[in-house]
N, C-alpha and C positions, 0 to 999 in steps of 0.2 A: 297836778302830779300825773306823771303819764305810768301806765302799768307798762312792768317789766314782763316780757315772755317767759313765761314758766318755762323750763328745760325740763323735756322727758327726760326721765331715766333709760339709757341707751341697753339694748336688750345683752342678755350676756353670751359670748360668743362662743363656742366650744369648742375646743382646741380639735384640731380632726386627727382620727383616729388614724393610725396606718396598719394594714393588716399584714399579720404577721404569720403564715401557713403553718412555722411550727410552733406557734406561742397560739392561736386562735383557740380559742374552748370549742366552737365547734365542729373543727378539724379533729381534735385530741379526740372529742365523744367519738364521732363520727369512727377513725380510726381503729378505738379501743373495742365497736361494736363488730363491723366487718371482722376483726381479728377476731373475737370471741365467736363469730359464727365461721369463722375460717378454720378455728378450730376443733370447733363442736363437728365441723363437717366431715373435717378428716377425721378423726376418733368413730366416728359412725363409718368413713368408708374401710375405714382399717377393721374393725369389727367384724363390718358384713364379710367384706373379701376373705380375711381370715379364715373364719366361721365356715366359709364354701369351700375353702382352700382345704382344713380340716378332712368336710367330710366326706370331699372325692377324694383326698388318699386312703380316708378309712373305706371307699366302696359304699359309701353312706347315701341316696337318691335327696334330691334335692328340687325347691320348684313346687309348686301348687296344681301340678295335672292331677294330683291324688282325689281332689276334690269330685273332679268325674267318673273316679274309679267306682264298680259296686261295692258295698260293704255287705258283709255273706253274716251279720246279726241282726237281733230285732231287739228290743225294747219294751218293756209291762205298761209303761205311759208314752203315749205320743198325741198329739192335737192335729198332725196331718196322714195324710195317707202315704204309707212305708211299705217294702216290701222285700225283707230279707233276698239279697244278691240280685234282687231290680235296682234298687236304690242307690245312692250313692253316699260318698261321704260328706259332701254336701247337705244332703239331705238330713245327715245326723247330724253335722252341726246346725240345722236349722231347728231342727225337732229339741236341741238341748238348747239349744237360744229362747226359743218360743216356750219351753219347762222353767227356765229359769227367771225370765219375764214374767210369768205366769205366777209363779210361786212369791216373786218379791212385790208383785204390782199389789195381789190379797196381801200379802203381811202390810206392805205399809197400809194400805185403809184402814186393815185391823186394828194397829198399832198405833193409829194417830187418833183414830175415833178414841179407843181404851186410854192412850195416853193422855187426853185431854181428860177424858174422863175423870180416871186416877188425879191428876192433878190439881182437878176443883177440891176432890174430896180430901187432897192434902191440907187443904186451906179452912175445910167446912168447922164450922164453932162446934160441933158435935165429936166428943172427944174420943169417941168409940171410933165414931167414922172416920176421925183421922189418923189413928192409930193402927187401924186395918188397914188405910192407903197407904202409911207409912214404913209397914210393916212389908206389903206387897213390893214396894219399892226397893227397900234393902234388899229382900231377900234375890230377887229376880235379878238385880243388877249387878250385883255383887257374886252369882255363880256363873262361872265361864260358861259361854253360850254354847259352845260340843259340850259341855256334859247335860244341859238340857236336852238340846237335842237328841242324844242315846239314851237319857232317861225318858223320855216320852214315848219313844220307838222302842224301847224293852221293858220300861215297865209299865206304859201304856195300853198302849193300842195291840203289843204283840199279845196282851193277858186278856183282850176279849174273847166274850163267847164264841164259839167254832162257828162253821157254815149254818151246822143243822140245829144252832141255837141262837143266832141273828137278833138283832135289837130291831125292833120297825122303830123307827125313832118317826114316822107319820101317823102315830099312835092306831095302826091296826089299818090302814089305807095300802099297808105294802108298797108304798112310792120311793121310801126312802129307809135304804137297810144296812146294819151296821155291824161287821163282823172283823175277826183279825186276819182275814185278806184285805179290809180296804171298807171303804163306804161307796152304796151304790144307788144309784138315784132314777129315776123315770127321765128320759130324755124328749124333748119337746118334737112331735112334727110337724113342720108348720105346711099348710094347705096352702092354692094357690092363691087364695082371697088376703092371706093373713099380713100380706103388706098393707092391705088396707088400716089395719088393725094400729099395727107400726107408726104409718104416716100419720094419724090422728094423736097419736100419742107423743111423736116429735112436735103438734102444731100444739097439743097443748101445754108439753115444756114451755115452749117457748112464749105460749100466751102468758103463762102462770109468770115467768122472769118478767114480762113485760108490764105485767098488774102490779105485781114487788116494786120493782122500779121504779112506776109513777107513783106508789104507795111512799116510798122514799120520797121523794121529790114534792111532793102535797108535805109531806111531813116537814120537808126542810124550809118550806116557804110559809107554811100556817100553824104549821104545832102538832096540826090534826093527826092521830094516829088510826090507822087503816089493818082489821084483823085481815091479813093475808094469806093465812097457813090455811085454814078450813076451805076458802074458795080456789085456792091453786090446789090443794089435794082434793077436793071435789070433780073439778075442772080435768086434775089428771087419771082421774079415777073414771069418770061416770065417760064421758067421752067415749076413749078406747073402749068400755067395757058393751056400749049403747055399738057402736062399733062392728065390736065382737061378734054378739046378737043377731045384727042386721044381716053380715055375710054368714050367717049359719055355721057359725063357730068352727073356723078352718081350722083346728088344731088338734091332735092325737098324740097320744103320748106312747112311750116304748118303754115299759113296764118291765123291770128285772125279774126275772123269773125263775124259782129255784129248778136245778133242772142235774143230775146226779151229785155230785159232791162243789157246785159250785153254782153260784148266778150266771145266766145267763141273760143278754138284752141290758137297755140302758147304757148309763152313765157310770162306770167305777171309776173310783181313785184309790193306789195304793196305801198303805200304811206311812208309805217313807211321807208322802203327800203330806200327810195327816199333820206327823210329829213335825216336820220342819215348818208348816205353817203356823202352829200352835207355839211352839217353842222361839221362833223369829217374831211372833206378835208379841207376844208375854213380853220378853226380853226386850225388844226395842220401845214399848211404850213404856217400860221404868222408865227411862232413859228420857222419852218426850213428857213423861209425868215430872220430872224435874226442873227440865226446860220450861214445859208451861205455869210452873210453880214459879218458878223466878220470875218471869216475864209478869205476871199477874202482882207478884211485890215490886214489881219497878211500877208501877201505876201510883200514882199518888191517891193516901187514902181519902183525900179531901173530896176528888173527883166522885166515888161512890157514895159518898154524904150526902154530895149536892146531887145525885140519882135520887138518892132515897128521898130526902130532902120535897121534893116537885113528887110527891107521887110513885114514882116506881116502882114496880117489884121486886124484891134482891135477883128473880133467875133473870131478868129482863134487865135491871143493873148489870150485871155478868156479862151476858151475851150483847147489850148493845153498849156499852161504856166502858166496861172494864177490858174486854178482849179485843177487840180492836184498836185501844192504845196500848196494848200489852204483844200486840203480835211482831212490829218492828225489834221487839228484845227475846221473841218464842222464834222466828223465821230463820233467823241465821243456824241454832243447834238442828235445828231440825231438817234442812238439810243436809246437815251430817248425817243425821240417823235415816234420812233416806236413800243416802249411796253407801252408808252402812248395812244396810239391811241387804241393798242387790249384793254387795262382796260377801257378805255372809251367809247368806246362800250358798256358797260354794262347798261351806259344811256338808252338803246334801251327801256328799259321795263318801262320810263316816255311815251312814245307811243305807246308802247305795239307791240313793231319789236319781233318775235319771235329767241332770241338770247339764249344761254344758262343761262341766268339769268332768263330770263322771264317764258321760257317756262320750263326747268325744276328744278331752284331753287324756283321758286313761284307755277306757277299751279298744276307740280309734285310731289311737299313737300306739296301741300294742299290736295292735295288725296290721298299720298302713309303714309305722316308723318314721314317718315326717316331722321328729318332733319339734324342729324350731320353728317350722311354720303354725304346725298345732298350736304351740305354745305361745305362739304371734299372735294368732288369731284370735286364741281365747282372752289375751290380756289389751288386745285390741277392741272386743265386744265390749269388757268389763269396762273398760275407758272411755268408753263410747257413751255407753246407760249413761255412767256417773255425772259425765260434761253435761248433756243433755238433763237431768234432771237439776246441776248446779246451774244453768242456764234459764232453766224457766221458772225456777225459783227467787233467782236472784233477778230476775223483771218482776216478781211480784214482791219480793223485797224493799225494791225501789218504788212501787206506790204502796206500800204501807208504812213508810217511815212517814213521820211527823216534819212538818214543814213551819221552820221559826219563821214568825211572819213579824 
């Protein structure tokens, strides 16, 4: 018998397609998008033109040369060097940019450290202690943040002791003084030697991350676990300090000094300072005490067992098992509440904190009159922060989410 040739199966041929410009899906995409920005565009030129058209028949100045102009005010807080009717208006919107930055950069650290805080204690088996975090929580988040805000500012800080009855809160060193103008602090001078000081204290940052890291790394490959808190704070300690010493301690301080009915010398910060940092901490770490309370119950209890399980300590369970699989479900609210907190700042001008709302969307637009530029420019800044912190957030979002393997 002879074999018969097995017959391939002949492949299947696809009928070819003919293109069709007004049937094509992406032509139609294509089209529906150019249109939707055709006419996002016009709407925006019709806006602007309008708007300009407006306000030269009302006689209204229009145009960003006001920036150059001097501004003939001054200011109780500023971080750079001002100089009523030298300066410009520029220079105010920079001084209330760099107040407002200032003001929200502290509240979030404040606010993330206490809200994490708060948020363990939400969880603690100790029934006192969670009923106090719980209690903290309700209260703080639940009252609208302007009326904290005016109640810390009038029935805080306005009801301290006067000038000539100061708190030394550096218990009798006079460095650091506290009355209802503001808090005032010793200001550092640094000598010429004292970068040396600095550079050693950068190299031993950097040693310290680099001993952690191969401390990780031994750990991940042998089990071995490595105390690294005591020699990285040693390390950043005695260094700089051995440092210090050597160059003949390049550093002098500028001492507040009481000097007629007010200090004199130093560091102050006003009261408005005060209340809006305290009241923007408080209030926003309710908020990330909740977030990290949730994120900590989406962790499976099993995972802390098997912590405890091998050895562990419940705080060392916490911090190395439980919150870094709990952070991909804390990371997302929590950038909210950190471009919550720069827009809520803007409260500052119910106390009259010199922030960029106050000082140049109100006092600057009531003297220059530019107000669509002003009003540009401030909702422009605020847009600005917000991108940028949802930007570097959401990269570190993306490496702490869990990977299905």
């Amino acid at each position: 018998m002879t074999d018969k040739p097995i017959d391939k199966p002949k492949a299947r041929v696809r009928p070819k397609e003919e293109f069709n410009f007004f049937q094509d899906q992406r032509v139609r995409s294509a089209f529906y998008q150019l249109l939707t920005a055709g006419i996002v565009g016009w709407l925006a030129w019709y806006l602007i033109s309008n708007t300009a058209h407006n306000l030269e028949v009302r006689g209204m100045n229009t145009g960003f040369g006001f920036i150059n102009s001097s501004a003939g005010f001054d200011t109780d807080f500023k971080l750079i060097d001002y100089t009523p009717g030298v300066g410009t208006y520029g220079d105010i919107f920079l001084i209330g940019a760099l107040n407002t930055l200032l003001i929200s950069f502290l509240a979030i650290i404040v606010s993330t450290v206490l809200g994490f805080f708060i948020g363990v204690l939400r969880l603690s088996s100790n029934w006192l202690v969670a009923k106090v975090a719980l209690a903290y929580v309700e209260i703080f988040r639940n009252v609208p943040l302007l009326i904290q805000i005016v109640f810390w500012y009038i029935g805080v800080f306005s009801l301290l002791p006067k000038v000539k009855q100061s708190l030394d809160l550096s218990f009798g060193a006079e460095r650091v003084i506290l009355n209802n103008r503001g808090l005032y602090m010793s200001t550092p001078l640094p000598g010429d030697l004292f970068w040396m000081t600095l550079a050693t204290l950068a190299i031993a940052v950097v040693g310290a991350f680099l001993y952690r890291r191969r401390a990780h790394k031994l750990q991940d490959t042998s089990g071995k676990q490595t105390n690294t808190l005591l020699p990285s704070l040693a390390v950043i300690i005695v260094l700089p300090v051995i440092v210090f010493l050597a160059t003949g301690m390049p550093l002098e301080w500028d001492v507040p000094v009481l000097k007629g009915f007010n200090y004199v010398g130093g560091t102050s910060v006003p009261p408005a300072f005060l209340a809006l940092l305290v009241s923007l901490s408080i209030y926003h770490a309710a908020h990330i005490a909740e977030s990290v309370r949730a994120g900590i119950l989406s962790v499976n209890k099993g995972q802390s067992e098997a912590a405890l399980s091998i050895g562990l300590k419940p705080g060392r369970v916490m911090s190395m098992v439980v919150i870094p699989q709990a952070m991909p479900a804390i990371v997302p609210p929590l950038i909210s509440n950190w471009m919550n907190t720069v827009k809520n700042s803007s409260l500052a001008i119910a106390i009259g904190y010199s922030d960029v709302v106050s000082l140049f969307m109100q006092t600057a637009l009531n003297q220059a009159g530019y107000a669509v530029e002003m009003v540009g420019m401030t909702m422009a800044f605020y847009m600005f922060i917000s991108l940028t912190i949802s930007f570097f957030l959401n990269i570190y979002n993306k490496r702490v989410q869990l990977v299905e393997r």
